[in-house]
C-alpha positions in Angstrom: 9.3 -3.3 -5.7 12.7 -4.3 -5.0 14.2 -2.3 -2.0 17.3 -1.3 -3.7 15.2 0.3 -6.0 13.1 1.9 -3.0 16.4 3.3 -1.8 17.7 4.1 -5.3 14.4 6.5 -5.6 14.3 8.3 -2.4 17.6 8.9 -2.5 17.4 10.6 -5.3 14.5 12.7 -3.6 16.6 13.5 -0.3 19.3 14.7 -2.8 18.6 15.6 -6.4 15.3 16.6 -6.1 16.0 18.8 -3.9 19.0 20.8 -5.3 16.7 21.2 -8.2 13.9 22.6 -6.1 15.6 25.4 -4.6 17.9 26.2 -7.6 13.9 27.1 -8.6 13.6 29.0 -6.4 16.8 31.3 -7.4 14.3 32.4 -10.4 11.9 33.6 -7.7 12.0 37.6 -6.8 14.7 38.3 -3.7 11.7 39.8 -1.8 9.8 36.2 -2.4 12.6 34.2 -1.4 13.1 36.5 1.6 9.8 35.8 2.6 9.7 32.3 1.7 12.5 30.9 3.1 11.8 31.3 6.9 8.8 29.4 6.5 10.4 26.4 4.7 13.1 26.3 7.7 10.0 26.3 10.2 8.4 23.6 8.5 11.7 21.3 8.2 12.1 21.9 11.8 8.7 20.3 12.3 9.6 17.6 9.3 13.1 16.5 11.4 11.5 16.7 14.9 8.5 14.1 13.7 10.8 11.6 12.0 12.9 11.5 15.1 10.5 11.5 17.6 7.9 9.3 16.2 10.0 7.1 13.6 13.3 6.9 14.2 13.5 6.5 17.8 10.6 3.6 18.3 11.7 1.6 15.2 15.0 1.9 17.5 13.8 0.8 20.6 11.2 -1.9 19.2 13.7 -3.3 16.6 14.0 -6.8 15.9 17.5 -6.7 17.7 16.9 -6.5 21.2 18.5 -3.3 22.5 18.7 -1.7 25.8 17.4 1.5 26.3 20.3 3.3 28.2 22.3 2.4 25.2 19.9 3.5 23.0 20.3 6.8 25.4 23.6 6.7 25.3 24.0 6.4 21.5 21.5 9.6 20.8 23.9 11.6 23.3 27.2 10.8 22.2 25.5 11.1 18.3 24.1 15.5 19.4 28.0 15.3 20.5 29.4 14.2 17.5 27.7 16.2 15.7 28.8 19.5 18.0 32.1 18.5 17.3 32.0 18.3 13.9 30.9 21.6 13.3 33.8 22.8 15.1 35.7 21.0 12.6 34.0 22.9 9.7 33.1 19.7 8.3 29.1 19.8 8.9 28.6 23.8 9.6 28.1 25.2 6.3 25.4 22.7 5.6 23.5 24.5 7.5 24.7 27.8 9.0 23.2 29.5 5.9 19.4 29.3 5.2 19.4 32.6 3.2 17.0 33.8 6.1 17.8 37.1 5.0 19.9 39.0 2.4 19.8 36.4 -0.7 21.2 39.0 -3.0 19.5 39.3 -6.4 21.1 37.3 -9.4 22.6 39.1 -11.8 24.6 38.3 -15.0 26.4 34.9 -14.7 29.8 36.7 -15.7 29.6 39.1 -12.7 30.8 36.4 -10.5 33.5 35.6 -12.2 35.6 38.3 -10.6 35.7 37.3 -7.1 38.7 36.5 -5.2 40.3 33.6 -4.8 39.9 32.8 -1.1 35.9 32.7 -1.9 36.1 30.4 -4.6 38.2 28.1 -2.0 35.7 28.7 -0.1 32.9 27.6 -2.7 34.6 24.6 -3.1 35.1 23.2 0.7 31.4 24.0 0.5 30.9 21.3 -2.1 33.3 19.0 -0.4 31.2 19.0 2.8 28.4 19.0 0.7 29.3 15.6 -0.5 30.5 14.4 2.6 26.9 15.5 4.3 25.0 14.3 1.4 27.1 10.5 1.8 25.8 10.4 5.2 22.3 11.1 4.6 22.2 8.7 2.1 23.7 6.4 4.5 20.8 7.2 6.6 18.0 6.4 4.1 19.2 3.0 3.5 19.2 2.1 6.9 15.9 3.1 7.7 14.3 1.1 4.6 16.3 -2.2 5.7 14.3 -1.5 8.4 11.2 -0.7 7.4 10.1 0.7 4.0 7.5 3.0 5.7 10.4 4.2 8.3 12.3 4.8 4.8 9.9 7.0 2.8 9.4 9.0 6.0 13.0 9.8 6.3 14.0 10.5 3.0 10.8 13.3 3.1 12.5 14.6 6.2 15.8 15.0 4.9 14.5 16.3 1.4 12.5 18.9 4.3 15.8 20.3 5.5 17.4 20.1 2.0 15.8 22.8 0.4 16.5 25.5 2.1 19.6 24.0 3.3 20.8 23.8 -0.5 19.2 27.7 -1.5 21.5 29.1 0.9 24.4 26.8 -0.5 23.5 28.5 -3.9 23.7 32.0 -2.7 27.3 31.1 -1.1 29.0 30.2 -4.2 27.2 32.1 -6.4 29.2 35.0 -4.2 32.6 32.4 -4.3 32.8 33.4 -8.2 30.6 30.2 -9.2 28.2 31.6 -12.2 24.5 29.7 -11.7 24.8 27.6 -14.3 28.1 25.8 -12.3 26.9 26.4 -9.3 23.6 24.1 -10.3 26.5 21.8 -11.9 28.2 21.5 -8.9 25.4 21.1 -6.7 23.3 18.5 -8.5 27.3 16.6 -8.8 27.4 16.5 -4.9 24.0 15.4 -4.4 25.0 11.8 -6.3 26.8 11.3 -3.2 23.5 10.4 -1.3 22.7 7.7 -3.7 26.4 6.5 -3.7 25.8 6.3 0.3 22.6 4.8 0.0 24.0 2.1 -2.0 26.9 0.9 -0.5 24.8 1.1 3.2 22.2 -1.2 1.2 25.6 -3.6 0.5 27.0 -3.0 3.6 24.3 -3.5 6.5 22.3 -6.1 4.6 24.6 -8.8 6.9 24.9 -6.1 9.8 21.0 -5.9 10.9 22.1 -6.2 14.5 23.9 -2.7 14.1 20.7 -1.1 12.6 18.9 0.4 15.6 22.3 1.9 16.4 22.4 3.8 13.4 19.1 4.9 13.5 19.3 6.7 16.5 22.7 8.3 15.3 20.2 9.8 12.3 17.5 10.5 14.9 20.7 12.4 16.5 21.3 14.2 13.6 17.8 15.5 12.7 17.7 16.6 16.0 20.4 18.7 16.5 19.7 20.1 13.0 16.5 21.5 14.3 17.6 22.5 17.3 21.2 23.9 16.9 21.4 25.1 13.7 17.7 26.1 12.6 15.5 27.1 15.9 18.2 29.8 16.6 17.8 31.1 13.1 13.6 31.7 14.1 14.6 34.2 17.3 15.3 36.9 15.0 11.5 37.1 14.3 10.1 37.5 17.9 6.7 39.7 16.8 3.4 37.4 18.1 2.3 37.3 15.0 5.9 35.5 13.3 6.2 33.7 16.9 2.6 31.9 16.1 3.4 31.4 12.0 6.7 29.7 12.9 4.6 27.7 15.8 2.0 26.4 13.5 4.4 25.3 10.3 6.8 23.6 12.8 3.4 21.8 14.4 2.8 21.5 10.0 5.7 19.9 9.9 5.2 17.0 12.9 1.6 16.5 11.7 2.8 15.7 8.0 5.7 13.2 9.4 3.0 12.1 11.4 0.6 11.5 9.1 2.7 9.9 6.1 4.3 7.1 8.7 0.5 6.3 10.3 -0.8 6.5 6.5 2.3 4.0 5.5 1.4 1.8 8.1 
């Protein structure tokens, strides 16, 4: 198959498919959801983790290119910085600040919503502009990794589609309270997710010359999955500190590695 359309497809499944999936979920009971939710974030943690530690990285470091490791190092550092300071410029922190951990109200008619004030709908809508912006990226991401290696690809794409889900549930909930009835709010959401195709396709245009540049790149996405999972979800788990959560959280994040781990040594 040709790799643009590799890219083309999971793409679609970092981005589409997963809007869909939680927008499913929506239809769900709040008390399901509730429960469900926490376990999802537990295993992306896991998901983001193994395609960083034992994908991204090594295809890095053992990349055609010749690269030195202290840049490499120095790359993944200034990349968790990066990303630090771009959630202090409100461009990245909604993306995943809100996992609807907790108190994803129930849905009620679509033309309740409609009477919300105006700052939340401004809200709503920087939401899908950083959306966009976040999905560009990842799709920027995707490509990369299959002009790499097609296995390195698939495993990424399944890591970001991890995170998406209950990345783009909570997204729901948010501008379903911004005055957005469900049926724009799916609209909306589905619209934003194109961007990780549109990203995915100019990378595959763009990098195609620039393979020196790849290993860089990956470790900038390693740098993002990682401070995902470690900034912005593990802190979300602390809430649940009873044995019993402590070891269900444990064993979905160790779910999560093993099922990254598997796919890529499967692939290969």
């Amino acid at each position: 198959m040709d790799l643009l359309i590799w890219i083309i497809i999971f793409s679609i499944l970092g981005g589409l498919l997963s809007v869909i999936i939680a927008s499913s979920f929506l239809l769900l009971p709040t008390n399901t959801r509730q429960h469900a939710v926490p376990h999802l974030v537990s295993f992306a943690i896991g998901a983001l983790l193994g395609a960083s530690f034992l994908g991204l990285l090594p295809h890095a470091i053992e990349h055609e290119f010749v690269v030195d490791p202290h840049t490499i190092g120095l790359t993944l550092l200034i990349g968790l910085l990066s990303f630090f300071l771009l959630e202090k410029m409100v461009l990245w922190r909604h993306c995943h600040s809100h996992h609807g951990h907790e108190n994803i109200p129930e849905l009620g008619d679509d033309h309740h919503h409609h009477h919300q004030e105006d700052p939340k709908k401004a809200a709503g809508a920087l939401i899908l502009i950083g959306d966009a912006i976040h999905n560009f990226v990842d799709g920027v991401l995707i490509a990369a990794a299959f002009l790499t290696d097609v296995h390195l690809g698939i495993v990424t794409a399944l890591a970001i589609a991890a995170h998406e889900i209950p990345q783009e549930l909570g997204d729901f909930v948010i501008l379903l309270h911004s005055g957005y009835s469900r049926r724009k709010a799916l609209y909306f959401n589905m619209l934003s997710s194109l961007a990780t195709v549109v990203g995915a396709v100019a990378a595959y245009f763009l990098l195609a010359d620039m393979q020196h540049i790849l290993p860089y790149i990956l470790v900038v996405a390693a740098s993002s999955f990682i401070y995902i999972a470690v900034a912005d979800l593990i802190p979300g788990l602390h809430s649940k500190v009873k044995p019993s959560e402590t070891f269900q959280q444990i064993s979905l994040i160790a779910a999560g590695v093993v099922f990254i781990y598997l796919a890529h040594s499967t692939l290969h």
